[in-house]
N, C-alpha and C positions, 0 to 999 in steps of 0.2 A: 819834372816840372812841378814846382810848386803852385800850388791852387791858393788863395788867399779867402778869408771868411771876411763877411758882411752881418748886420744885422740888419733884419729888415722889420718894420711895424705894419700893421695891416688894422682896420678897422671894419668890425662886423657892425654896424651900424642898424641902428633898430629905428623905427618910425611909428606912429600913434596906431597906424592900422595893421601893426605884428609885421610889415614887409621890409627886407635888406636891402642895405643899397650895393650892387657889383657893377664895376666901371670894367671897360674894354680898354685894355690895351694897345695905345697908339703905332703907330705901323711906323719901322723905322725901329724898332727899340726889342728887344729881348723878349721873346715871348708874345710877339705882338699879334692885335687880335682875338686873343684871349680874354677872357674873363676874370675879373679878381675883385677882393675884397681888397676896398683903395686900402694906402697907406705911400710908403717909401721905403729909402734909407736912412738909419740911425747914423748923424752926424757924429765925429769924434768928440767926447765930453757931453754929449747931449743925454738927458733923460727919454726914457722911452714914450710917456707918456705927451712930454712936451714933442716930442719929434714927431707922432703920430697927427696930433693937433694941428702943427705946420703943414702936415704933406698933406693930410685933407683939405686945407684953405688953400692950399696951392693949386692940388688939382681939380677942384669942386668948387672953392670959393663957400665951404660949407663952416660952421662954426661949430664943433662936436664938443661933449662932452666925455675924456675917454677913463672908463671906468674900470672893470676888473681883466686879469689879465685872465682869458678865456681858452684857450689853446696852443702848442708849439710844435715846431715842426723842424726838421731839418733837408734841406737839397741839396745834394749833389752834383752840381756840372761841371765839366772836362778841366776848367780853369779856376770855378771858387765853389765857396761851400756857403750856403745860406741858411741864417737861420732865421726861421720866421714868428712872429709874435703876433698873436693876433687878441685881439682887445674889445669887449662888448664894448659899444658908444652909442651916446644917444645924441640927437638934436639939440641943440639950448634952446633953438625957436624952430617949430612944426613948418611956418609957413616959407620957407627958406629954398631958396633957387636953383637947384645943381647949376651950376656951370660946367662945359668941356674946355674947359682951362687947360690942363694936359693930360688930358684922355680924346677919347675917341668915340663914347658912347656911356651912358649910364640906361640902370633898371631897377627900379623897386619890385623885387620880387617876393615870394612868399616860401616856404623851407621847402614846401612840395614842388615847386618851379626848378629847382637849385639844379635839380638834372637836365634840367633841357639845354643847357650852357656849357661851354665846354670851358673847362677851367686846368692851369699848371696840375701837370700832375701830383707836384707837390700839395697840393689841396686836397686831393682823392680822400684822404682820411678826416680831414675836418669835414667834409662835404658829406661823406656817409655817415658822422654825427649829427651831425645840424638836422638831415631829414629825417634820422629814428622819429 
């Protein structure tokens, strides 16, 4: 059986008071429940940076600015292989709304917090970077 690859974008999103924002994973969908640093998937022909920008206004209704490419990762499941891209971002304007557009939950956390959440495995290693 062949497995098919994805690329996925993810935004580590920074806020004025040093805290990130991680969205919960809507139920009904892969992985759900979980915790993650939002983002999606990279459209075919799309830039990464543009597609990150989208999927955050989609599921947050947030307007990011997405800056350096911060971290990568690669997952393996039974049926495709993902690679993941994760991206520093900041806010354009502070005072700004989360919406659950299509999530399930949001948290402004802090790097010391990051453990209390249970996140894809696939994150294990950015997750033990982030709280050095």
């Amino acid at each position: 059986m062949n497995r098919f690859e994805i690329d996925v974008v993810a935004a580590i999103i920074h806020n004025s008071q040093n805290k990130f924002l991680i969205t919960k994973r809507p139920e009904g969908f892969h992985l759900a429940g979980l915790w993650e640093f939002p983002g999606g998937k990279v459209e075919d022909g799309e830039e990464q940076k543009i597609a990150l920008a989208r999927e955050i206004k989609e599921e947050t209704d947030l307007d990011i600015k997405v800056g350096k490419l911060f971290w990568t990762e690669t997952a393996e499941y039974s049926m495709k292989r993902v690679k993941l891209y994760f991206y520093d971002c900041y806010l354009t304007e502070e005072n700004q709304e989360v919406k659950c557009l299509e999530i399930d939950d949001f948290r402004w956390i802090t790097k010391s917090e990051l453990n209390q959440y249970k996140f894809p495995e696939a994150d294990d290693k950015l997750i033990k970077h982030l709280v050095k």
